[in-house]
Structures are given as C-alpha cells and as structure tokens.
C-alpha positions as CSV (number, residue, x, y, z in Angstrom):
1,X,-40.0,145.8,232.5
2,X,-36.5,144.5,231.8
3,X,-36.0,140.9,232.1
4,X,-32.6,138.4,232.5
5,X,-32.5,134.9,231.5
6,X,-30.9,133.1,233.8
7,X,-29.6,129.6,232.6
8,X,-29.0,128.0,235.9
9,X,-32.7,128.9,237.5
10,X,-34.4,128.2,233.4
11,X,-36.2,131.1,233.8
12,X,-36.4,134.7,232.5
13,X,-36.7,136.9,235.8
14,X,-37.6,140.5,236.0
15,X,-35.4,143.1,236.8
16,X,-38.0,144.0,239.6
17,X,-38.8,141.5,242.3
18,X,-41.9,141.6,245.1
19,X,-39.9,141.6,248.2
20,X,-42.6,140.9,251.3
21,X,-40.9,141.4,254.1
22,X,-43.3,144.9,254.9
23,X,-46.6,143.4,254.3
24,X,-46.7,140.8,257.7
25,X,-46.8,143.8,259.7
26,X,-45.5,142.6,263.4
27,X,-42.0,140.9,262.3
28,X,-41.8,137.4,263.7
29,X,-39.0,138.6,266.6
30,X,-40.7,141.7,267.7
31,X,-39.6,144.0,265.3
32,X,-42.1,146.7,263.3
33,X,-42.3,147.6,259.8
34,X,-45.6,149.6,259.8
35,X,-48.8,148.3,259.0
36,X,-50.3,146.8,256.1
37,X,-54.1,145.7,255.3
38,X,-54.3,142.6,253.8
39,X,-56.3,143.9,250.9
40,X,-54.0,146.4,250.1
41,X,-51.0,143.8,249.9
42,X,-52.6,141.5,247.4
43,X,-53.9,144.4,245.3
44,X,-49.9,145.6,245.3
45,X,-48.7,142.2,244.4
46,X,-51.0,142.1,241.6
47,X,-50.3,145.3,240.1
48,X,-46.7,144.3,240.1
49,X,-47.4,141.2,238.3
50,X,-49.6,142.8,235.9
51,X,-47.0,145.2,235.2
52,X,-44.0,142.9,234.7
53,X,-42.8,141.4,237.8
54,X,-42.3,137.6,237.9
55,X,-40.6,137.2,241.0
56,X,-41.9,137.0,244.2
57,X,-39.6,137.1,247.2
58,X,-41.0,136.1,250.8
59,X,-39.9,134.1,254.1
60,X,-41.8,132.5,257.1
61,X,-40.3,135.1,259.3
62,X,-41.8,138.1,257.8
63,X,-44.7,138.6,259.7
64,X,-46.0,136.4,262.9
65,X,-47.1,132.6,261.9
66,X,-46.0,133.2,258.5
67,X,-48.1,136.4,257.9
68,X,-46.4,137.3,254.9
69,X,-46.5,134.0,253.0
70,X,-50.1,133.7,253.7
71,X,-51.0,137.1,252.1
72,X,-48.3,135.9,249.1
73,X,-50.8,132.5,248.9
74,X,-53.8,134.7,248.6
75,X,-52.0,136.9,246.1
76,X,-51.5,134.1,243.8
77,X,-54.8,132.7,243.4
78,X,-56.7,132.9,240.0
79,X,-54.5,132.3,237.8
80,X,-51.2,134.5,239.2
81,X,-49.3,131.3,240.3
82,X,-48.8,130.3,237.1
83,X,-47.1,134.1,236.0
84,X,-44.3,134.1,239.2
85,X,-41.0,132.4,240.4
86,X,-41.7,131.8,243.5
87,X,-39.3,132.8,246.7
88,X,-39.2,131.7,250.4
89,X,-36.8,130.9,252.9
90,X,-35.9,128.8,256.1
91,X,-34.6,128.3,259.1
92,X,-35.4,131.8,260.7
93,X,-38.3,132.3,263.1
94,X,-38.9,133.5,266.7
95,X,-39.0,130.3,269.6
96,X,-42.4,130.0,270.5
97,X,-41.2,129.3,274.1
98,X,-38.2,131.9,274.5
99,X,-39.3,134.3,272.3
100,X,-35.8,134.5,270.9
101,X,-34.9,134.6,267.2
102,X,-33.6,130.8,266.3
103,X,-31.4,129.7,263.3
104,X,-32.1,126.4,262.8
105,X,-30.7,124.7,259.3
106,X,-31.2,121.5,260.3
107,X,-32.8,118.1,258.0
108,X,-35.4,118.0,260.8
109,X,-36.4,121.9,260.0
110,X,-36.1,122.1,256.3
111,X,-38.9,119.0,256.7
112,X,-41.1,120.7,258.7
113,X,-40.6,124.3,257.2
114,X,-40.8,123.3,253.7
115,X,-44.7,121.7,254.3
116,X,-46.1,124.6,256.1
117,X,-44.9,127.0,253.8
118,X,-46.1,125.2,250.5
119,X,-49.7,125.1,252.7
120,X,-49.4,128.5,253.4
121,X,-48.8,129.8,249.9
122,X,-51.4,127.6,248.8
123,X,-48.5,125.8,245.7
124,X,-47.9,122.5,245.6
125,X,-43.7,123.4,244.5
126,X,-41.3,126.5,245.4
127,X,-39.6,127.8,242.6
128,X,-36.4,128.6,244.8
129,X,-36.2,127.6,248.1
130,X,-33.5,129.8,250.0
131,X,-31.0,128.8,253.4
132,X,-32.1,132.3,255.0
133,X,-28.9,132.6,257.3
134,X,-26.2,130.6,257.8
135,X,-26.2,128.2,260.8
136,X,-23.1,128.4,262.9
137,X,-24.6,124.6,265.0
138,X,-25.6,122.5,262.0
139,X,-23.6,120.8,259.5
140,X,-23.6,122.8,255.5
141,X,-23.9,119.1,254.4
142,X,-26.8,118.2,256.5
143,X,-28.6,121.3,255.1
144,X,-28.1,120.9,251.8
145,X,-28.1,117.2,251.9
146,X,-32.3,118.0,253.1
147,X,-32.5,120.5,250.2
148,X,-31.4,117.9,247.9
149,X,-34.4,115.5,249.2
150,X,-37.2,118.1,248.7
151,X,-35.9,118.6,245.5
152,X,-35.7,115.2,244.5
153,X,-39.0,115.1,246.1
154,X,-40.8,117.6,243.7
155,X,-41.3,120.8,246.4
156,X,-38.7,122.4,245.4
157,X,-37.3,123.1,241.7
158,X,-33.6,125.5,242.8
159,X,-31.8,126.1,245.8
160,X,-30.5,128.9,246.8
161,X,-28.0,130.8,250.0
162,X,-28.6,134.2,251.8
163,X,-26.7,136.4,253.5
164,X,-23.3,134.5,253.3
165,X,-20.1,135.2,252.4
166,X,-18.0,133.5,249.7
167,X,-16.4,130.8,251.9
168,X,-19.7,129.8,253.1
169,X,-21.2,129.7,249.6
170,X,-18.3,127.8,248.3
171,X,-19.2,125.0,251.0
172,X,-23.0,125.3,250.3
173,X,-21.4,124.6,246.4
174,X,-19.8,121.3,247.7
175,X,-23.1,119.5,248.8
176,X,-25.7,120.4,246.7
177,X,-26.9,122.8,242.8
178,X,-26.5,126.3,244.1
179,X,-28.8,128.5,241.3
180,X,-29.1,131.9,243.6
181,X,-28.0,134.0,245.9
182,X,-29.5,136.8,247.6
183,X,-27.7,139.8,249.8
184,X,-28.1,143.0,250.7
185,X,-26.9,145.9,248.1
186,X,-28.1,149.7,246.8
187,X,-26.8,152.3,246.7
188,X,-26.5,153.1,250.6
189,X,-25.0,149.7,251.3
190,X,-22.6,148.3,248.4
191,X,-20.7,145.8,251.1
192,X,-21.5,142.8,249.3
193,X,-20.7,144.2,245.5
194,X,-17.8,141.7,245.1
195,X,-19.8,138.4,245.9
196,X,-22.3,139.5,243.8
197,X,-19.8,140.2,240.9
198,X,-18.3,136.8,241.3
199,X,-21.6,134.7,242.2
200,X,-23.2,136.6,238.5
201,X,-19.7,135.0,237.4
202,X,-20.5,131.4,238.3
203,X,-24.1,131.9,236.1
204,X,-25.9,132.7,239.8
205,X,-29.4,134.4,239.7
206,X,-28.0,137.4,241.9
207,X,-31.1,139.0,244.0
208,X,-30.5,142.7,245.8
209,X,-32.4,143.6,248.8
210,X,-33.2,146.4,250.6
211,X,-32.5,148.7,246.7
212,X,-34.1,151.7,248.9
213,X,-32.5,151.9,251.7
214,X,-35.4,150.9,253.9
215,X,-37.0,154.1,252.3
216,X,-34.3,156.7,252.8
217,X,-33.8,156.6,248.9
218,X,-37.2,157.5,248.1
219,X,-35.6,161.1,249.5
220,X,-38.3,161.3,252.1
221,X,-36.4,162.1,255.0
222,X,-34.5,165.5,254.6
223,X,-34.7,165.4,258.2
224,X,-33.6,163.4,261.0
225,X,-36.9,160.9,261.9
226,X,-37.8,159.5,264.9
227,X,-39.3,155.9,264.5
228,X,-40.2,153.5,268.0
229,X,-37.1,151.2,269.0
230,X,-38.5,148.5,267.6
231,X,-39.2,149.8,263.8
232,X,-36.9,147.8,261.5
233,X,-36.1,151.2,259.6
234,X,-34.1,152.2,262.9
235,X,-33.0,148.8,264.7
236,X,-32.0,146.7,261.2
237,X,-30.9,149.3,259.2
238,X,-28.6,152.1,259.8
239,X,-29.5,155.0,258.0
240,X,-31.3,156.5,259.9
241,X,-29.1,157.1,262.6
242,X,-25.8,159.8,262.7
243,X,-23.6,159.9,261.1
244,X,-25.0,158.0,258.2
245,X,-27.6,160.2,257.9
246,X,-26.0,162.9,257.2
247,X,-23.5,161.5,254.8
248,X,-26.7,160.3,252.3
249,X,-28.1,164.0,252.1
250,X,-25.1,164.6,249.9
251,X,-26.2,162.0,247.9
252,X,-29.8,162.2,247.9
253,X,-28.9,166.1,246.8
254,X,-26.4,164.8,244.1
255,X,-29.8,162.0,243.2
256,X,-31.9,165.1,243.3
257,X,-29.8,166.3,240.0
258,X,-30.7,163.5,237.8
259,X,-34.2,163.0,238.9
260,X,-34.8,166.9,238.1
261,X,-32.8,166.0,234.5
262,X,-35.2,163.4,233.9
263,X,-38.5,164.5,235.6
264,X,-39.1,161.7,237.8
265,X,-39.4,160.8,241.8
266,X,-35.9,160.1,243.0
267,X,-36.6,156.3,243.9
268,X,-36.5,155.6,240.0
269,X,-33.0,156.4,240.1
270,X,-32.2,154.4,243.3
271,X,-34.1,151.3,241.7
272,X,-32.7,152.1,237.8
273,X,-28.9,152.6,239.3
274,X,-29.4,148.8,240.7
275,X,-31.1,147.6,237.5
276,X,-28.1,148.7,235.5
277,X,-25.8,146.8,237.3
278,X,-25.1,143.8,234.9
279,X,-24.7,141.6,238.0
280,X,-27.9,142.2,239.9
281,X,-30.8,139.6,238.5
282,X,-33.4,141.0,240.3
283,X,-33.5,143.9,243.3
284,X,-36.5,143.4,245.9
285,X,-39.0,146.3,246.3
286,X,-41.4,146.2,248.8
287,X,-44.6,148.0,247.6
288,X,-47.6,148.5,249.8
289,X,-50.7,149.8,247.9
290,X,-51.0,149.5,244.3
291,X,-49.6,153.6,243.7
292,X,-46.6,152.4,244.9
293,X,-46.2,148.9,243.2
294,X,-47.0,150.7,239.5
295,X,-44.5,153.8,240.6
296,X,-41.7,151.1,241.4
297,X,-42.6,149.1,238.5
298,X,-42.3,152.5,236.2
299,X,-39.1,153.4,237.7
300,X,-37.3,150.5,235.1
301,X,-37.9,152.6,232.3
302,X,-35.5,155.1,233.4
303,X,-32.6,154.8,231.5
304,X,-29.2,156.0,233.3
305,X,-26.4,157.3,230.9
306,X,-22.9,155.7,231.6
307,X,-21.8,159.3,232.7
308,X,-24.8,159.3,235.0
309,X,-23.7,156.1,236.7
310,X,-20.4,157.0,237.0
311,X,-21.6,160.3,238.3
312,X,-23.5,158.7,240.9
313,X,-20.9,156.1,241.6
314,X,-18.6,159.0,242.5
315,X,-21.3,160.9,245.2
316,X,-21.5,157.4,246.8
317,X,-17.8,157.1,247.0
318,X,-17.6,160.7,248.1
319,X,-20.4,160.5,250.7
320,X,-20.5,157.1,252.1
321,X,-16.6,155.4,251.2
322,X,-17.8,153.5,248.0
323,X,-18.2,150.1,248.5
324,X,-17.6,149.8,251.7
325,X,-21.1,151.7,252.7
C-alpha cells in the first residue's frame, strides 16, 4: 500500500480509502446502489484494513437511518478502530416528513448529527468530520463556528469541506482549520483537477471519489446497460448514458493496452492512474465482498511509467475533452 503523510490531518493516510456509500443499500433519498449483506460489508472493510487501508470514508446519508455508518461501527470493533482515520459527513439526509433530500448546515444540525453518528459508529471521536454539501440558507460562519465547538469539545479531531468550489472553500478557510477536502475526480470525470491541485497546495489532505467511475472503469460494460431509474450508476452518474458512453470505450480500449502490458484487471490502472497523481491523498473505493476489497487493494502495486500516464492522459483528452470530462 502507498501511504502520504499529511502534516495538517498528523496522520499517514493510505493511498486507498474505504469509501461506504454502496454498502447501506437503499440510499437515504430513494436512490439504489445494489445490495449488500451486512456480513459481506464488514468482512470487505476488514480485508482492506488488513491489507493497508487506514481510511475509512462514510456519511449518514448512505443508506436509510444511517445504514452505512452502522455497518462501519460494526466493522471497527475488536481492535480495528484503533488502525483507521475515521470519515463521515453532515448535513445531508432525506425529510422524514417530505421525503425530500435536505441540506441543512446549520449549529442546531451539526449538534444533533455529530451525536448520532459517534453512537452509530460505536467511537467516542471522528477523525475528520466533513460539511457534505454546501448550504445555500445557512451562514459558512455558523457552520463552522459549530465545527469549531465539537472540536473543542473532543468529538472531532479535523474538519473538513465537500463538494465545493474554491470561493466556498476560501470562506469555509475564514471561520474555522480546514485539513481536507473531498471531490469527485478519475479518470472519467477530471472537473475538479484544479481545486485539488491548489487545495494539495495549501498542505490539504485531498480525497477522490468515485476513482471508478461508478464501475464503468472496471471495463465491465462494453455494452450499453440498462439499470432501474432509480440506480445511482444511471441517475447520479453520467456514464452510462449517450454520448458518454460511447466516448469511454475509446478509452477503456486505449486502458485495455496497458492492462494487457502489465497482466492485470483494468481497474488497477484506473485506481494506479489516481494514485499517481501527487495531489490526490487518498481515492475512495467501494469494495463489497472481500475478492474485491484485496483486488482494489492489489491494484496499488501497479506502477504506471510517466509515458504511460501521459499516454493515458492523452486517450482522456482525446475521448472525453481532458479535464473538462
């Protein structure tokens, strides 16, 4: 496993991260990312951490009542708290009454949010405690002026943003010790490549999600799939859907090059082209069954030449427009 040590979080974090989001199931707003038995999660989170991975990256909002962070608190009995830096998030969740996604940042919220999630994961602290979205109704100072209380308070050690841009990040900087940020970025989606650039800059731990594409990296899908309406792969993401689609086969056939070069499955070089970016910390992986969790953790030993990056830089600016993916 490679690891980074980051100065402003005081911790050496794997290049690898758990990322949760596919192991609640039912998404808290209605939305479907398969299904996942509970035994099978936990055995997958275990085999990551016993084969490198010390981060563990989850949020209320990933599965219904907290699903997600429930199965991470099980996870992380005997002993496995101890080995992790802990990840989860706030201020995103389905209205009970409505049934309508909420952002709510607000001091009242953090209060609330921050208790049922250290009960849930079964921890008396959060290692970093993450603003999931932006609130366009509540004060930034409010926010962060809560963060700063649990902090002060013990439940949390970091702070960190999601999902923002830099003007937003910049303000978050104003109130309160920003130590990480977390947006999307892979290969299929390099849109937020400058913040992360200038946030590794600032001494941020930088964390990538959604490395595979929501699975179209794994080179899976030659064809054209047909998931229900409300599967995250086809309402959250858009790669499966024309003409994206389309324009990642050229890739995936240009990935299909190096994986044949080095003999291995072509998510190692989705996951090793993000690990050798010197400004990603850590890129989230979901993992499912423990196959998968030791084939993602295996794929960081796949070492990329600089004319293979630059090769595959080149297919993504070909295929998808570069950066702007």
């Amino acid at each position: 496993m490679l690891y980074t040590e980051n100065g402003k979080c005081q911790a050496r974090l794997s290049a690898l991260g758990a990322g949760t989001w596919s192991l609640g199931g039912k998404n808290a707003y209605g939305l479907v990312y398969g299904q996942v038995e509970e035994d099978n999660a936990i055995a997958a989170l275990r085999a990551l951490i016993d084969n490198g991975v010390n981060v563990v990256d989850t949020a209320p909002v990933y599965g219904v009542h907290g699903a997600s962070e429930a199965i991470v608190g099980k996870a992380l009995r005997d002993g496995y708290r101890e080995r992790v830096f802990l990840v989860t998030k706030f201020g995103n969740y389905n209205d009970a009454n409505t049934g309508k996604r909420v952002i709510n940042n607000s001091r009242e919220d953090v209060m609330k949010e921050i208790d049922e999630s250290l009960e849930r994961l079964g921890t008396d602290y959060i290692d970093l405690y993450i603003m999931h979205y932006p609130d366009p109704v509540v004060p930034v100072s409010e926010t962060m002026g809560a963060l700063n209380e649990i902090k002060e308070q013990g439940k949390i050690k970091h702070i960190g943003v999601s999902n923002v841009d830099r003007e937003q990040l910049e303000e978050c900087m104003e109130f309160a010790d920003i130590d990480a940020i977390q947006l999307p970025y892979s290969m299929v989606n390099r849109s937020a490549e400058n913040l992360l650039v200038w946030s590794h800059s600032q001494g941020l731990m930088t964390m990538a999600y959604g490395a595979m594409g929501a699975g179209i990296l794994s080179g899976s899908y030659r064809e054209l799939p047909h998931f229900s309406e409300k599967d995250i792969r086809y309402t959250f993401y858009p790669y499966f859907k024309e003409p994206m689609f389309s324009q990642i086969q050229g890739l995936l056939n240009d990935m299909d090059t190096i994986a044949n070069k080095h003999g291995c499955p072509l998510s190692h070089v989705a996951l090793s082209w993000v690990a050798h970016k010197e400004f990603v910390t850590t890129s989230l992986v979901g993992s499912t069954n423990v196959d998968q969790a030791q084939e993602n953790a295996r794929a960081y030993s796949l070492e990329l030449s600089e004319s293979e990056m630059d090769f595959l830089d080149a297919s993504i600016a070909n295929n998808l427009g570069g950066a702007e993916a």
